[in-house]
N, C-alpha and C positions, 0 to 999 in steps of 0.2 A: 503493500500500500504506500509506502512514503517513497516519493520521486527521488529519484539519484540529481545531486549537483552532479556537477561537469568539475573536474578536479579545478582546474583553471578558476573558476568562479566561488568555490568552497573558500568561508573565513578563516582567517590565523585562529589562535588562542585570544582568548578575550579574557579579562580579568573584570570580576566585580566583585562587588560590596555590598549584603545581606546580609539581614536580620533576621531572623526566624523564631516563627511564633512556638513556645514550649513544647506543644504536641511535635513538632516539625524538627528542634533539636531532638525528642526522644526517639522520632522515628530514625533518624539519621543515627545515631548512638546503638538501635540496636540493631541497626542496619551494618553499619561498621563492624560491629562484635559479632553478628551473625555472618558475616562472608568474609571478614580479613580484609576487605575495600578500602581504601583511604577517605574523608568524607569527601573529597574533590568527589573522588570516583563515584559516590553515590548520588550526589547530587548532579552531577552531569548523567548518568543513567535516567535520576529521575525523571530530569526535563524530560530527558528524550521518550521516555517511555508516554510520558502525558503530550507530547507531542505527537505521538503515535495514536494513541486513543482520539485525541480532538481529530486527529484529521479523519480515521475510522467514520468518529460520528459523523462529522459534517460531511463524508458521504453518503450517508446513509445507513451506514453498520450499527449494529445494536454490539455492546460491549457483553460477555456475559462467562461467568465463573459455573461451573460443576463442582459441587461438593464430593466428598469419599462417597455420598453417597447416591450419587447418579442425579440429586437436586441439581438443577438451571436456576439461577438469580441474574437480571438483568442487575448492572454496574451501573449506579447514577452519581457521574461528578459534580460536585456543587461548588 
């Protein structure tokens, strides 16, 4: 689903500057301790992966988790 840049036209590294609200530090923290990621690394995944889902949706895609137990739940980002 997500369009390939053309290498030529792909950004450098970009540095910035966030805050993050305390649920957002704890996800990040056990995020880290749960894969060995640096938090760069996790929060550069995160974007990406929520950049994946918005664009899913805004095609038309419904987002959607299966449980252990064969349950379907539609994903609602708010």
């Amino acid at each position: 689903m997500t369009r390939q840049v053309p290498d030529d036209r792909r950004p450098g590294n970009e540095r910035y500057s966030i805050t993050l609200v305390p649920p957002a530090v704890e996800a990040v923290n056990l995020l880290t301790a749960a894969t060995g990621l640096t938090k760069t690394d996790v929060i550069n995944r995160a974007v990406q992966v929520y950049a994946f889902i918005e664009e899913c949706i805004r095609e038309g895609s419904d987002v959607l988790l299966r449980n252990r137990d064969g349950e379907i739940e539609r994903v609602h980002i708010v």
